[in-house]
N, C-alpha and C positions, 0 to 999 in steps of 0.2 A: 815282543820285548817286555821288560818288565815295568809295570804300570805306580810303583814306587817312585815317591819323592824324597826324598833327605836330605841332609847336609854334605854327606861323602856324595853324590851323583852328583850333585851342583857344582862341588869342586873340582871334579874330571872332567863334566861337560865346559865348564868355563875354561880351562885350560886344552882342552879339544879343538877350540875355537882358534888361536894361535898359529900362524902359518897353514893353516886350511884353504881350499878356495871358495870360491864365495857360496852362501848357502841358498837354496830354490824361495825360502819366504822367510822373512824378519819381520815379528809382529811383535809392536809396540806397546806395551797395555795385559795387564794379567786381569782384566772384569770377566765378566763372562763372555761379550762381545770377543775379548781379545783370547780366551779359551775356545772359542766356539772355531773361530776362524785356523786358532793352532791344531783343531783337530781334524777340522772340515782338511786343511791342508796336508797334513801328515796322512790321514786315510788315502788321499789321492796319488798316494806316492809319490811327496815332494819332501824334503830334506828343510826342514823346520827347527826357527829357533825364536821362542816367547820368551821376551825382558819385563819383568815389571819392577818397576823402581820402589815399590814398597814387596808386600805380599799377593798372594791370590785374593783378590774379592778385597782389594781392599777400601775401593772409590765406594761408586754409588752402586754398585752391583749387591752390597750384602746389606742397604736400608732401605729394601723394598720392603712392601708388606708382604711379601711371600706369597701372592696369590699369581698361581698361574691363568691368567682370565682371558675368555673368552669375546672380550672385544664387544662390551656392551655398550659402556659410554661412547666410542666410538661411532658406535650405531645412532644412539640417538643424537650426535652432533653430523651425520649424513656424511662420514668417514665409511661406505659401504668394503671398501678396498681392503682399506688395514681391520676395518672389523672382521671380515672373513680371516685374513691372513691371521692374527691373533687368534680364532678359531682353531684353525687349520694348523698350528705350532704349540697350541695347547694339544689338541690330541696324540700327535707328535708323543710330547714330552710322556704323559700319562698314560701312552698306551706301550710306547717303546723305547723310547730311549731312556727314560727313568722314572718306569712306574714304582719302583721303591723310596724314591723321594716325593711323588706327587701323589695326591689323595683327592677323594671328591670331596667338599664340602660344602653344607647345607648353607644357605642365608639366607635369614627373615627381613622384611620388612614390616613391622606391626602395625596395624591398621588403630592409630591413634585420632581422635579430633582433628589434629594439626596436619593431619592428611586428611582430604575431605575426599566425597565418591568422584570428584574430576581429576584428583592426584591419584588415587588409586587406580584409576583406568588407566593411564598415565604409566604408571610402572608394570601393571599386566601385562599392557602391550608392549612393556618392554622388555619382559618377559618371556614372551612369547615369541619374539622378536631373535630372542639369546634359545631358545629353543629352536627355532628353523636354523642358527646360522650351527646351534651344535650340529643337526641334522646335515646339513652342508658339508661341513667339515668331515661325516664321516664317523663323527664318534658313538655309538651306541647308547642308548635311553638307557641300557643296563649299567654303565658305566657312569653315567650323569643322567639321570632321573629329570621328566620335564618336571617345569615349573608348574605352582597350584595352588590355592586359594588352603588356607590351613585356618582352623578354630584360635578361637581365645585359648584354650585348655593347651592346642599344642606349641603357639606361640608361649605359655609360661614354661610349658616343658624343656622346648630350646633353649627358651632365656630367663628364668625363674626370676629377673629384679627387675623387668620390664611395667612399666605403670598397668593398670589393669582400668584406672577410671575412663570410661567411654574407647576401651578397646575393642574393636570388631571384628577379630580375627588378626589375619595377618596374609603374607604374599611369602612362599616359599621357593626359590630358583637353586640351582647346584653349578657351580664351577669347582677349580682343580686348586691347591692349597699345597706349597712348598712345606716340606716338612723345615727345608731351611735354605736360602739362596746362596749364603758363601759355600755350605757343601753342595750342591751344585758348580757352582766353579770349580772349586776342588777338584770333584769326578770327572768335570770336561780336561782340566789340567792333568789329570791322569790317564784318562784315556787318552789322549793326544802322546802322552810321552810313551805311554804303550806301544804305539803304531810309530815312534823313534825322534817322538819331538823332544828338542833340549826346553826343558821349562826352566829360564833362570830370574828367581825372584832375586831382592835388594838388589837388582841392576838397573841404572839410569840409562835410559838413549840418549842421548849424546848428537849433534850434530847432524840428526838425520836428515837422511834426503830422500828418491826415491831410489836410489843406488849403496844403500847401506848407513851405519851409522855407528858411534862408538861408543860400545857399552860399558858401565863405568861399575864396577863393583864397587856398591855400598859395605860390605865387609873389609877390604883392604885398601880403597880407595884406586886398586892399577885399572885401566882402562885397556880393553881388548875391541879392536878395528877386528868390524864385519861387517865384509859385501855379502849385498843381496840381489838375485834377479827381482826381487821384488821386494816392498817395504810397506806392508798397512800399518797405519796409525789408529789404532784404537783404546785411545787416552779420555775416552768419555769428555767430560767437561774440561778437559786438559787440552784437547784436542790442537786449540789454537797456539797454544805454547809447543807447538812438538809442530804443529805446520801454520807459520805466519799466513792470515788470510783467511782461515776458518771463523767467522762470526759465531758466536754461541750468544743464546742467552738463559743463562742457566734458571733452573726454579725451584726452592727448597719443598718438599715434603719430608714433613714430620712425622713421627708418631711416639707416643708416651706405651712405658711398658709397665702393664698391673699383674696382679694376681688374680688367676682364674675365680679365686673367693672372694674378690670383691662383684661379681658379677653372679655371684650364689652357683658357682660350677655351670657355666655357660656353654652350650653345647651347637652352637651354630655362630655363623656370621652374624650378626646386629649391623642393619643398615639404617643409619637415622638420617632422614633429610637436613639438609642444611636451610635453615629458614632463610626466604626470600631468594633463593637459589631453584632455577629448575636442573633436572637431572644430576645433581651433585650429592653425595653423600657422605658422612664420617660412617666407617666400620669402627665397630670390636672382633677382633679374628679370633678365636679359642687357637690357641699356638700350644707347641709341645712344651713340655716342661712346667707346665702349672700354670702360664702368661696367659695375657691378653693383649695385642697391641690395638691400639684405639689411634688412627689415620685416616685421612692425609689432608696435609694444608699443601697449598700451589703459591707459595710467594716468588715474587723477584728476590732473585739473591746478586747484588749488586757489589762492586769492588771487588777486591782481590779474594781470590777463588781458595779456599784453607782444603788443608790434608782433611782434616774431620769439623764437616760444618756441625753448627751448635744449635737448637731450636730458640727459637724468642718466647720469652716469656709469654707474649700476645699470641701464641700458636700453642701454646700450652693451655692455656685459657681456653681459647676457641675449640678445640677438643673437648676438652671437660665439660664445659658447657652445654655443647650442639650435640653429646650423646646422650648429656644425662636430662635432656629434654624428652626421653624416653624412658627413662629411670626411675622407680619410685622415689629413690631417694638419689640427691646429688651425689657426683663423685666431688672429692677432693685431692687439695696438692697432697695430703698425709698417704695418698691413696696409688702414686705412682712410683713405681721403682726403679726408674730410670726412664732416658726420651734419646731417639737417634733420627739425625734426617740425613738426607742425601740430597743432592743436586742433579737435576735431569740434563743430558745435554741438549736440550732441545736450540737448534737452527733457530736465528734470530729473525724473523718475518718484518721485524721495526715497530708493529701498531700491536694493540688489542695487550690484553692480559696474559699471562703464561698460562693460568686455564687453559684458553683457549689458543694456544698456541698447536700448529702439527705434531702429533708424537710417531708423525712416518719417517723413518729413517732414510738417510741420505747416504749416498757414497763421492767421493769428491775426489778427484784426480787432477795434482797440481802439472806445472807443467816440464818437472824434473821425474814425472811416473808418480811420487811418491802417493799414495791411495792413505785416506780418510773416510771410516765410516761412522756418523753419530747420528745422534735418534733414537728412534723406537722404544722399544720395550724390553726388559727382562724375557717376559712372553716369547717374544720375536727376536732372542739372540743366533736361531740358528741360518732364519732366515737372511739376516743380516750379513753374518759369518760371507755366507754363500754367496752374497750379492757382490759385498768387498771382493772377494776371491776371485769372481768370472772377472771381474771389472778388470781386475790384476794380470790374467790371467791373458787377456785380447789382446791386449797391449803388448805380451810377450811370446817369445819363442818356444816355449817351455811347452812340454809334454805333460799331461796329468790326466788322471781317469776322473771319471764321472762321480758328481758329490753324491757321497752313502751316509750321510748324517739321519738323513729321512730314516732310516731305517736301522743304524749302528746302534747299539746298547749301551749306556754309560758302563761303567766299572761298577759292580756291585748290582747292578740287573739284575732282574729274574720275573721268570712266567710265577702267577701264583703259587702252581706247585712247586717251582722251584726255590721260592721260597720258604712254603710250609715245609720243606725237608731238613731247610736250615736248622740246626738246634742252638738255638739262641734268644733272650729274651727278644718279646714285639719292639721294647726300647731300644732297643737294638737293631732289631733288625728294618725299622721304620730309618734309621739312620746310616745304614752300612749296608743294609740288602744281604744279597750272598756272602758279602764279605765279616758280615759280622759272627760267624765262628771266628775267623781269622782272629779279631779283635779278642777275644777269648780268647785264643791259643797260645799269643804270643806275651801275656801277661801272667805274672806271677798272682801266688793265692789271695795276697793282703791286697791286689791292686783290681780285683772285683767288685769290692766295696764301695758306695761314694765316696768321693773326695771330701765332701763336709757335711753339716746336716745341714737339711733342707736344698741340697744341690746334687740332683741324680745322673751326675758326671762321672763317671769312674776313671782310676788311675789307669786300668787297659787302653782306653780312649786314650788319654794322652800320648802313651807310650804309642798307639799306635798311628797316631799324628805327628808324632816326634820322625819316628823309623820308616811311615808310608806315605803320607799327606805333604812333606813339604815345612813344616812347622820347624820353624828356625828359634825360634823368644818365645818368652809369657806372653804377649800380645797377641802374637798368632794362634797360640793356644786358646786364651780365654775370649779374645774379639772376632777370630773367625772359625777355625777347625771344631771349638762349642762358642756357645753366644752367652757362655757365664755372662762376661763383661758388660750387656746391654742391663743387667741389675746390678747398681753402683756398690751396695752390700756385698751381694755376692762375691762381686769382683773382687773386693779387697779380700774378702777369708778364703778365697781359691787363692789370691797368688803366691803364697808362696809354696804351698804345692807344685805350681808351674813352673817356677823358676826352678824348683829343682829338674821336674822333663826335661825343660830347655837346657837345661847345665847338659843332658847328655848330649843334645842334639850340637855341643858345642866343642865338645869331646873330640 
């Protein structure tokens, strides 16, 4: 089928629904968890339909730091299980199912004062540690590079603004680097509707149970009743509002977004310990588009659970500070371009910090069938998918083939070569893979161009977000299908450019 999202498909598929009989899986939730499971399901030959009450990616799935990682803090908090499995789901991602969105990237630790020779051993080993479990996993040393002990001279060359007083070198490890998490969702939402899934975003669930529920169109307000032989709930932090009895206790991470020039064109990960902290670190990521994001804080995020959590001031601070304890020179507020956090669904334990709370994913079956899966990782969305789904799956009667996620290609895949045959700019093709002639072809001459200066968005892109991705508004445009909107400038001088795409897609 055809792997297209738009406004006229959502229209048919929504009224498709309508005197139908019931469908094999109803999946609650458009994150990536709630992609992963709509594709895992659709692949297996079952008759699939994903609601999301806002957009794709619009929770916590699109405020990660974008690193697809290998399960290192894990490790050293004696999580040997989920660190493997994060492993084993990173190679996954980077080697098949979407090496045009996943990259290796390098990351330093610089051997500063403030790391003395018992911290340093300290992070070797754990280094090396993230070396045996890539080996484990399968992934090749060609692929992610071991870890190694690197000079002063290559530590400035990664990170040119790094302090140089009483620097000894530094520690160099490689893990894998989202070129961007909500287009990940995106492609899993696509591939799933490929293989005949209805993806229907601005739809509410409604009354669910584990025998269906009634989905509410956010555009018209009519509500359309659908049975399900089965119903996951993958509402992330929502979770509990969609199945009374799911305990969460949610925890904000943050991160502030700079310009790569404030960090003199930064070429690796910057890992700066957190003082008086073991094993804990703030990154700088060198991100596409000129960025930096500099993360993560682990707060409690208490009270009532918002559409877009907001950072605190005091997490702003605590960034800036604990990385530019590396820094020759401080960073400042004049110095961020914007800041976005999300909320982890992490299962509520009762004791300890959200730090240190489990980040293994749970699956939870009430006693009406209805399935709930929260937890884990970005990392670990396929695993997840998979887990919910058998769960689902025992329980019932239904017939389905064996999960091919391991192995199925996102939309826009391709072998190296099959991408170097692409003719298309690398900015391009870093973000669309094979699909990025398409993105070319189906744009006119004036909309090659950026959309503004200093914003290397082009009008193709929209248009092809508009007509293939799903993009309904300016918001999905600029906050998820591109991440203009995570720079609050930016944002305002793309919108009204957007608003015009979106007038089509309204058409």
């Amino acid at each position: 089928m055809n792997a297209s999202l738009n406004a006229g498909r959502r229209a048919r598929e929504l009224d498709e629904l309508d005197g139908r009989g019931p469908v094999d899986v109803l999946v609650i939730g458009g994150g990536v968890t709630g992609a992963g499971v709509a594709l895992d399901a659709a692949s297996r030959g079952l008759s699939v339909v994903l609601a999301e009450k806002h957009d794709l990616a619009f929770g916590t799935s699109r405020w990660s730091s974008k690193l697809v990682h290998g399960g290192l803090r894990y490790l050293a908090s004696g999580s040997v299980g989920i660190a493997h499995e994060s492993a084993v789901e990173r190679g996954i991602l980077i080697d098949r199912t979407a090496p045009h969105l996943v990259r290796p990237l390098p990351q330093v630790v610089p051997l500063l004062p403030e790391t003395g020779r018992a911290g340093a051993a300290v992070v070797r080993a754990g280094f090396l540690a993230g070396d045996a479990l890539r080996a484990a996993a399968g992934t090749s040393a060609h692929r992610l590079p071991p870890s190694r002990r690197i000079t002063r001279a290559e530590v400035r060359r990664y990170a040119p603004t790094v302090r140089t007083d009483g620097l000894r070198g530094g520690l160099l490890a490689w893990d894998g680097q989202l070129q961007d998490d909500a287009r990940l969702v995106v492609a899993l939402a696509r591939t799933a509707a490929a293989h005949g899934a209805r993806v229907l975003t601005r739809c509410a669930g409604e009354q669910v149970t584990g025998r269906g529920a009634v989905l509410r169109d956010g555009l018209t307000g009519r509500g359309h009743d659908v049975d399900a032989r089965i119903v996951i709930n993958a509402t992330g932090v929502w979770a509990g509002q969609v199945a009374p009895g799911i305990a969460l206790r949610p925890s904000r991470g943050t991160h502030l977004v700079l310009s790569r020039e404030s960090f003199g064109g930064l070429g690796a990960g910057l890992m700066v310990p957190v003082p008086g902290e073991r094993n804990r670190f703030v990154f700088a990521l060198p991100s596409p588009e000129g960025r930096v994001y500099i993360g993560l804080t682990d707060e409690e995020a208490e009270g009532e659970i918002p559409d877009v959590p907001r950072a605190s001031e005091q997490e702003v601070d605590f960034l800036l500070e604990t990385v530019g304890t590396a820094l020759r020179e401080p960073l400042s507020r004049a110095d961020v371009l914007g800041t976005y956090s999300g909320l982890r669904p992490l299962l509520d334990s009762g004791t300890g910090r959200t730090a240190d709370v489990s980040r293994k994913h749970a699956v939870i079956t009430a006693p009406d069938g209805l399935v709930t899966v929260v937890g884990g990782k970005l990392t670990t969305y396929r695993r997840m998918a998979q887990d919910a789904l058998d769960a689902a799956l025992a329980r019932t009667a239904l017939t389905a083939g064996v999960c091919r996620t391991r192995r199925l290609p996102l939309v826009g895949a391709g072998s190296p070569a099959e991408l170097a045959a692409v003719r298309a700019p690398q900015r391009l093709l870093g973000r669309y893979g094979t699909e990025a002639a398409a993105v070319l072809a189906g744009a006119g001459g004036d909309e090659l161009a950026p959309i503004a200066e200093g914003i290397e968005t082009t009008g193709a892109e929209l248009r092809f977000a508009v007509r293939h991705e799903g993009a309904l508004d300016e918001s999905d445009l600029l906050d998820r299908r591109t991440r203009i909107g995570l720079a609050e400038d930016d944002r305002r001088r793309a919108l009204p450019i957007a608003r015009e795409y979106a007038a089509v897609a309204r058409e």
